[in-house]
C-alpha positions as CSV (number, residue, x, y, z in Angstrom):
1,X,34.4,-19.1,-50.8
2,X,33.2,-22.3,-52.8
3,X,34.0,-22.4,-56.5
4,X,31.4,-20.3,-58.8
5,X,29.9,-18.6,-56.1
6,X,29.9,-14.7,-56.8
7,X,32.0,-12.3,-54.6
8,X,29.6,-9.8,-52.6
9,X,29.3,-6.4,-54.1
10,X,27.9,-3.2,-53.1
11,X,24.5,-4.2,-54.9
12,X,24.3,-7.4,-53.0
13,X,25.5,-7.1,-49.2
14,X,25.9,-9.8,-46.7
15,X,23.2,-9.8,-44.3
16,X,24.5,-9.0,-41.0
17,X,24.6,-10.8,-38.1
18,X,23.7,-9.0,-34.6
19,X,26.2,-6.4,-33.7
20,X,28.1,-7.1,-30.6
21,X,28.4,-3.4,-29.6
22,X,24.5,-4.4,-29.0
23,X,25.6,-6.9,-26.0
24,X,27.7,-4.6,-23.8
25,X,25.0,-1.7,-24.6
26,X,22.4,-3.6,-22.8
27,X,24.2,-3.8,-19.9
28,X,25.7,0.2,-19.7
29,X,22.8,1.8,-21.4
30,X,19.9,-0.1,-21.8
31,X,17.7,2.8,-22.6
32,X,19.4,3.8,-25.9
33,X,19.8,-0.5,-26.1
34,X,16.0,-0.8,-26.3
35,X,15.5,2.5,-28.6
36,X,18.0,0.4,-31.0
37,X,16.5,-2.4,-30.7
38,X,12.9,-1.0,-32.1
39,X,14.2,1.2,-34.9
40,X,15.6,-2.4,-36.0
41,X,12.5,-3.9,-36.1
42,X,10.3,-1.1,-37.1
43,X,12.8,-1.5,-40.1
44,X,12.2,-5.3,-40.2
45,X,16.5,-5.6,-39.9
46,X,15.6,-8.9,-38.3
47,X,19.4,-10.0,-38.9
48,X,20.8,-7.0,-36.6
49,X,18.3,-7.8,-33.3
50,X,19.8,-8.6,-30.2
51,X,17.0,-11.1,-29.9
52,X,18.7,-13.1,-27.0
53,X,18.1,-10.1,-24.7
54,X,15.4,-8.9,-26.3
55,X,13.7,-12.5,-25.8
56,X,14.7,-11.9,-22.1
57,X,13.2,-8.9,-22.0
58,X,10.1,-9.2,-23.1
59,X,9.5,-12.4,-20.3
60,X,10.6,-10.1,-17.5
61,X,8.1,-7.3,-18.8
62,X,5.4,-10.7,-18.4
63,X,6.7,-11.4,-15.1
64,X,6.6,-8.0,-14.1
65,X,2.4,-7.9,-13.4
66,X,2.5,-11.3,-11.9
67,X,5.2,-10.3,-9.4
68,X,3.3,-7.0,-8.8
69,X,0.2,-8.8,-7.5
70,X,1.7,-11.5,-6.5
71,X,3.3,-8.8,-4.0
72,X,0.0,-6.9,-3.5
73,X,-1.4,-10.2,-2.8
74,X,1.3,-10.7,0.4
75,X,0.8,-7.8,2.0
76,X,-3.0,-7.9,1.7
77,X,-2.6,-11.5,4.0
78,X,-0.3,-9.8,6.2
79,X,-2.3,-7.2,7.0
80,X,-5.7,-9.8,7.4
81,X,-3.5,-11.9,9.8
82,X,-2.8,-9.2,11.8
83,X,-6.0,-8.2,12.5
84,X,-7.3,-12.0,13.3
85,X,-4.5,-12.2,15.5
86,X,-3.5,-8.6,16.6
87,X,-6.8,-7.1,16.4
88,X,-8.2,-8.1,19.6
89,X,-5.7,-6.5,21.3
90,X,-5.3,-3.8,19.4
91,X,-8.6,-2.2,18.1
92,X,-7.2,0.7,17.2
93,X,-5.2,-1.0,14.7
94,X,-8.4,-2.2,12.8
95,X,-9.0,0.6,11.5
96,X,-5.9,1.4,9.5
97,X,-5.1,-2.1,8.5
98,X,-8.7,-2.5,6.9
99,X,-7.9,0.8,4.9
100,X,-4.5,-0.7,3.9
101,X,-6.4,-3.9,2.8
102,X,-8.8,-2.0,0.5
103,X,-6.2,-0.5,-0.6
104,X,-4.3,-3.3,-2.2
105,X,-7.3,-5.2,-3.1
106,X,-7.9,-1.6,-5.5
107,X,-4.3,-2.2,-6.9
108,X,-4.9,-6.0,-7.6
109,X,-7.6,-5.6,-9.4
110,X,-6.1,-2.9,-11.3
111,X,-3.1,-5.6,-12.0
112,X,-6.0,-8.1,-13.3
113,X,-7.8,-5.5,-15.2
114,X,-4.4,-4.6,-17.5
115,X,-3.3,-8.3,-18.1
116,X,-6.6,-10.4,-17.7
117,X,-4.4,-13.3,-18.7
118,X,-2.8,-13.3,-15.2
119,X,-6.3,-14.9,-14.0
120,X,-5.4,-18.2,-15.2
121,X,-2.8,-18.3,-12.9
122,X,-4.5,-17.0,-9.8
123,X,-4.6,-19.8,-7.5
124,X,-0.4,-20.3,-7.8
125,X,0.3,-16.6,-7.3
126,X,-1.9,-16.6,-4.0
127,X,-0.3,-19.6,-2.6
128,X,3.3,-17.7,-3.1
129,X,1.4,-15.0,-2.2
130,X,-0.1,-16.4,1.1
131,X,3.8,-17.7,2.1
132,X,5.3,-14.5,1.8
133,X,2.1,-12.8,3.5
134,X,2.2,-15.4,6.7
135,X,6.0,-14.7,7.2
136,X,5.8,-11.2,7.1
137,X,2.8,-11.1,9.6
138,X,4.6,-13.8,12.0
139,X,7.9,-11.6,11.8
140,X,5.0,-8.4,13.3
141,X,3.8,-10.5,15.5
142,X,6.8,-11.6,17.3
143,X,7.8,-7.8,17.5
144,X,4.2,-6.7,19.0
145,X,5.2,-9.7,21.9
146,X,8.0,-6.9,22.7
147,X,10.3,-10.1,23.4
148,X,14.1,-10.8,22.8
149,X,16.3,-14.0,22.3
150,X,15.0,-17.1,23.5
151,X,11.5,-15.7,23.9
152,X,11.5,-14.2,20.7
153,X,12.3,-17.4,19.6
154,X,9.6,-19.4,21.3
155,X,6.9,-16.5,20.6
156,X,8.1,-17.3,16.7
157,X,7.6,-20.4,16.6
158,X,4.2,-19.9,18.6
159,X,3.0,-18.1,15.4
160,X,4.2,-20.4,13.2
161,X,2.4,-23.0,14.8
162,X,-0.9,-21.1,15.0
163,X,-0.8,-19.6,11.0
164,X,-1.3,-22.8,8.7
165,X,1.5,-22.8,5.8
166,X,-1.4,-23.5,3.6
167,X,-3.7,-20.8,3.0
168,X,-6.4,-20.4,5.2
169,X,-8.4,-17.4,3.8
170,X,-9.8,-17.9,0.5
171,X,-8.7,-16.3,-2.8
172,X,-11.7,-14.5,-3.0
173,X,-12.2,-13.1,0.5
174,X,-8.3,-11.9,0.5
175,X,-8.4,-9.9,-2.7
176,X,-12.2,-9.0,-2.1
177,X,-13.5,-10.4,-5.2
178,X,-17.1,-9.2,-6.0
179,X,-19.1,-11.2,-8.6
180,X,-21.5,-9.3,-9.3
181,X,-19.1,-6.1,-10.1
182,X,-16.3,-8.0,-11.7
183,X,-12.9,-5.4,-11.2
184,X,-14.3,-4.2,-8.2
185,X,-13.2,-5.2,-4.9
186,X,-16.0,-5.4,-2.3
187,X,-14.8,-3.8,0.5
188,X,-16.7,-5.1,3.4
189,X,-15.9,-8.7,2.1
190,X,-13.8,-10.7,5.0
191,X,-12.4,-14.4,5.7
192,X,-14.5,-15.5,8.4
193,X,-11.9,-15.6,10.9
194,X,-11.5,-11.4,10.2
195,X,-14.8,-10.9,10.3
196,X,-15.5,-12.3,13.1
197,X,-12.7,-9.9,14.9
198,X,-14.6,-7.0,13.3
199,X,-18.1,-8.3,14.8
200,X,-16.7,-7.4,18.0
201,X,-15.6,-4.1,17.0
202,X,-17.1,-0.9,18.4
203,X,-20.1,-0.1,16.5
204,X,-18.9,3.2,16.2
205,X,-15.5,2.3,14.9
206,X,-16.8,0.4,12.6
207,X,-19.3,2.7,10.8
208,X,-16.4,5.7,11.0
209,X,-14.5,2.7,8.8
210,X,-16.9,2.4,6.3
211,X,-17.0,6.0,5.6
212,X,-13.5,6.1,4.2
């Protein structure tokens, strides 16, 4: 303590720094962490946040929505690839993979809808999107080959050769965007290449499709 400096008293505290019990709770109970953590800033006891994890934590919650459709996104490619590739073979398959489609298209827009700013990032979340989509549908396609070791092998890289690494499906036609009803996916919007495998598709088929 410098010379002439007064000695803390009851009236005047020391402001105190962040507690370190707060550390070691984030890790073994981060429920009651995070209830601490906003009765200390409801109370404006800026001094006592853990703000290094709560920093950290409010980044994940932001990266959270992108991963979610950046996921939905994938799957939604898989599932296109397999019917330009699969379908023709396997008509039967059409019919659920379309549903599945619609279905995540539904839950992307629903991603969009709660944190509009994710739009501004679109086109980089579909390219991760469209890698982790065209891996997952060459790993399905490989299988439906019913092949093993070296065949598997060449039927792999087969795939790989055929799917581009860049996308080859637009943005729009993968997560069904609709203009003129922004939030809602059109569901009998197609990259060419799909619709194309659905032009061939049993007329029957495909009006029992639309129905669902």
């Amino acid at each position: 303590m410098r010379l002439g400096e007064a000695m803390p008293t009851p009236a005047s505290p020391v402001p105190a720094k962040s507690s370190p019990a707060d550390k070691p709770l984030y890790w073994t109970d981060p429920y009651s962490w995070a209830l601490r953590q906003a009765g200390l800033l409801r109370q404006r006891d800026f001094e006592r946040v853990d703000w290094e994890n709560v920093i950290e934590e409010i980044e994940d919650l932001a990266k959270k929505d992108r991963s979610s459709w950046t996921s939905l996104c994938a799957r939604a490619v898989e599932h296109l690839l397999k019917m330009q590739h699969q379908g023709p073979r396997c008509p039967d398959s059409l019919s659920p993979w379309s549903k599945e489609v619609r279905n995540f298209r539904r839950q992307m827009a629903d991603v969009l809808d709660d944190s509009p700013g994710l739009k501004g990032v679109l086109g980089e979340m579909f390219a991760k999107a469209w890698k982790r989509g065209r891996t997952a549908a060459v790993s399905d396609l490989v299988d439906y080959e019913e092949v093993a070791g070296a065949a598997a092998k060449a039927a792999e890289r087969c795939w790989l050769g055929a799917i581009p690494e860049e996308p080859a499906f637009g943005l729009e036609d993968v997560a069904g965007m609709d203009p003129r009803r922004p939030g809602t996916p059109d569901r009998d919007r197609w990259p060419p290449a799909v619709e194309r495998v659905l032009r061939d598709w049993p007329p029957e088929r495909r009006q029992s499709d639309r129905g669902r």
